[in-house]
N, C-alpha and C positions, 0 to 999 in steps of 0.2 A: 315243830319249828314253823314260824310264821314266814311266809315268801317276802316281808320287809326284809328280816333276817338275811336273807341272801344274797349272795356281793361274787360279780365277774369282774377279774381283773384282765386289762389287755395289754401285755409287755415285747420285748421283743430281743431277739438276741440274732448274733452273727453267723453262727454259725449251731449247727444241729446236736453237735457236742455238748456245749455248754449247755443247750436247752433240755436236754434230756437229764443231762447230772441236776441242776439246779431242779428240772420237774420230780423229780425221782427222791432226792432232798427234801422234797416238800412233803409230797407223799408218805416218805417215810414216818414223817415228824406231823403226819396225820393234821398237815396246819390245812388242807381242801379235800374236795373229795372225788375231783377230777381236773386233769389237766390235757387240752388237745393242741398241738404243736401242726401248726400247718407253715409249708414253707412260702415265701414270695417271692414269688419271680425277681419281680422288682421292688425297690422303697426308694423314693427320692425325698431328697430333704435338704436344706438349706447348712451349712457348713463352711466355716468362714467365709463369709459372705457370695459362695459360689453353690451353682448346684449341681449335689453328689447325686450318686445313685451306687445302691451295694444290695447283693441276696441278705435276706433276714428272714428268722424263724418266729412269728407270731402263737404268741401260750398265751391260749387264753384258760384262765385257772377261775374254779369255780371254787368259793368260799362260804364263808359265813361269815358275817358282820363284825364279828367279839374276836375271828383269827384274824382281820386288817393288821394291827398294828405289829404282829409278830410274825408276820408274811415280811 
């Protein structure tokens, strides 16, 4: 496998639940070949024209090139 080949995705989710079922989903369906779930304290972000702030869980998912499109 050529290191162009390889492709990090960085997503995020609300809570630790979903991010575990959806990593685990993934995993299963061998579409990466690691997924690391770190949580953040914080995320601020612009939301009908105000700004929010909520906990989120950052997955960063390690792929390969040719699984993108069926991630």
């Amino acid at each position: 496998m050529k290191q162009e080949d390889l492709l990090i995705i960085l997503t995020t989710f609300g809570d630790r639940k979903d991010a575990e079922r959806i990593s685990k989903e993934l995993l299963r369906k061998k579409l990466c070949a690691c997924i690391q779930l770190i949580k953040i304290s914080c995320s601020l972000y612009w939301w009908r024209n105000k700004i929010e702030s909520s906990e989120e869980w950052l997955c960063i998912i390690k792929t390969r090139l040719g699984l993108y499109k069926k991630l």
